[in-house]
Each structure stands twice: as C-alpha cells, then as structure tokens.
C-alpha positions in Angstrom: 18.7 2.6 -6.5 15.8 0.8 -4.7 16.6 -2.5 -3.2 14.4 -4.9 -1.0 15.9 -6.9 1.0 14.9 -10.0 3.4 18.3 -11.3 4.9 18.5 -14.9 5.9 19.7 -14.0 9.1 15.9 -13.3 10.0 12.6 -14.8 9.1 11.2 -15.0 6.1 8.2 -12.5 5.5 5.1 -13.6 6.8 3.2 -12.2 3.7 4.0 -10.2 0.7 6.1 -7.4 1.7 10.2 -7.1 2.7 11.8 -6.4 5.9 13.6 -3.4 4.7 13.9 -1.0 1.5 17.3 0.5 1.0 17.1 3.7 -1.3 20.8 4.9 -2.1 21.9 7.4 -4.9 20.3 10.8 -5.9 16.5 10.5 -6.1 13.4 11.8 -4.8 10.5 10.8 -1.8 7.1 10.6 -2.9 4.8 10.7 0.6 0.9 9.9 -0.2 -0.9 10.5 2.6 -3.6 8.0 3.9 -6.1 6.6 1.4 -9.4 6.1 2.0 -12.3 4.0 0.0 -13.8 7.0 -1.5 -14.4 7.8 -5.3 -13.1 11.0 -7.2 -16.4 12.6 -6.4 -15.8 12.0 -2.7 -18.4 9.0 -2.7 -17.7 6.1 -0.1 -18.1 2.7 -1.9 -21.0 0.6 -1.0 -19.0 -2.5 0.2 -15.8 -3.6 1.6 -14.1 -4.6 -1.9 -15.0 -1.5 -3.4 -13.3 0.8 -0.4 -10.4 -1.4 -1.1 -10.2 -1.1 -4.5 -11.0 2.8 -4.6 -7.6 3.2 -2.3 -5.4 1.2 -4.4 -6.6 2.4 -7.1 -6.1 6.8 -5.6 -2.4 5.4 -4.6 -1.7 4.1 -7.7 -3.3 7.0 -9.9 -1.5 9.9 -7.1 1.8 8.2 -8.0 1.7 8.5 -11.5 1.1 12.0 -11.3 4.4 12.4 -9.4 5.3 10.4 -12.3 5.8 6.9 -10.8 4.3 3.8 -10.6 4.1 0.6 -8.1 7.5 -0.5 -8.4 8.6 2.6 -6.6 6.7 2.3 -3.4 9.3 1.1 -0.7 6.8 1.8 2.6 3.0 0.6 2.7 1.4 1.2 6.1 -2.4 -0.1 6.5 -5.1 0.3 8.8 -8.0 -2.3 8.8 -11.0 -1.9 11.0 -11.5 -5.5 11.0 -9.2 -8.2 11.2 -11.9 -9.9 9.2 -11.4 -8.0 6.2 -7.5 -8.9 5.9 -8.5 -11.5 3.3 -10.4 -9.4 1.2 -7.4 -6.7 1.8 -5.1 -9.5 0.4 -7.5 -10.5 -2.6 -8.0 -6.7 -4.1 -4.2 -6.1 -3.3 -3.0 -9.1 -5.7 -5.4 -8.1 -8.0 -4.8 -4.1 -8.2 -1.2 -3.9 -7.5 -0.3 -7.6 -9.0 3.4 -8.6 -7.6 4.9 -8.4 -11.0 4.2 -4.6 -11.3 6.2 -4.7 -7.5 9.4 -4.1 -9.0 11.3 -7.4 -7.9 9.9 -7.8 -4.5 7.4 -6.2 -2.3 7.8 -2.9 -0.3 8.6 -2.6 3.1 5.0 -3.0 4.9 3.2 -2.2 8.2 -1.0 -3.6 9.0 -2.1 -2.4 12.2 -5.7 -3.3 13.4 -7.9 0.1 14.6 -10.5 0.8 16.7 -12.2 3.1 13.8 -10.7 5.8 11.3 -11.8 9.2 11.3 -15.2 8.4 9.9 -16.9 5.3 11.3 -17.8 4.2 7.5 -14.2 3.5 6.2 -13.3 0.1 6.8 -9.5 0.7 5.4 -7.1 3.8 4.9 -3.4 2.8 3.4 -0.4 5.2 3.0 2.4 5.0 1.0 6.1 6.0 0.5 7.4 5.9 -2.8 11.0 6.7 -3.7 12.6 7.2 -7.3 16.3 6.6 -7.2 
C-alpha cells in the first residue's frame, strides 16, 4: 500500500508534494535515474519549457514500461539551475503530471538549486522513485 502522509503535528507543505510516503506490503521499487530535457533522439530542447516537458514526459513514459504510472511515484528529487525557472518548473509539472493522475496526494519531494548539471545546456534533471505495493 502507498500512503502520503502530511501530519498536523507539522507544517503544511509549502507546495505540491507530502512530507513522507509510507509503502507497506509486498511490492516492488522502481528507481529512474535523473532526467534530463533531451528528446528520444538525444536532442536538447530549444527552450526552458521544452527541457521540462521532455523530462516529465521520459519519467512518465520509463514508468510505464515498468508498468506503472504517476500515482506510483512516492520520491521526486529536482535540480534547477535557476531559481528563476521554478515557475516554469511548476507550470509544465501541473500540466504533464496533473494532480489528479497523483494518486490522492503528491509524492514525497526534494528541489535543490545547482551550480550547473553535467552539461552546462540542461537547465533541469529530476529523478524519481516509484513503488508498486
């Protein structure tokens, strides 16, 4: 079973994820390594929305091949270049991975503001945990 959980005891969320994900029961771990805003053909996308979209949309097509979808991801860690580009982040999220496809809540979630990633052209890379109770 997944279950997100934000107890009362502590703050609210300051955005659109939960303080903890509690997977119990038999079940697999689905680990998708960072995601960055290239195409299937390896092809970086031209702006800031399109590197966005191109990793949500590599998370959301690597989990169905493990045969899951958004509702199982219980861990989304993201690194942004630019705390300038947090909006936009926010935006293509809702509108790739819209809340109700979330599973009842939002996963467990980490943004952390970088220097640069391993090539200084990628504006965003996001990894995921996804777990299948």
């Amino acid at each position: 079973m997944i279950e997100k959980r934000n107890p009362a005891a502590v703050g609210a969320p300051l955005g659109r994820y939960s303080h903890a994900v509690r997977v119990t029961g038999p079940g697999e771990l689905v680990f998708v390594a960072g995601q960055v805003g290239l195409d299937k053909q390896g092809k970086l996308a031209p702006t800031i929305d399109g590197q966005f979209e191109n990793v949500f949309r590599s998370i959301k097509t690597i989990l169905a091949d493990c045969g899951l979808g958004l509702s199982h991801i219980v861990k989304i860690t993201t690194f942004l270049t630019d705390p300038a580009h947090v909006g936009t982040y926010r935006t293509v999220r809702d509108r790739e991975w819209p809340k109700e496809q979330m599973g009842g809540g939002d996963p467990a979630a980490t943004l952390i503001y970088v220097k640069q990633l391993a090539d200084p052209a990628w504006v965003v890379e996001i990894e995921v945990i996804a777990a299948k109770a």
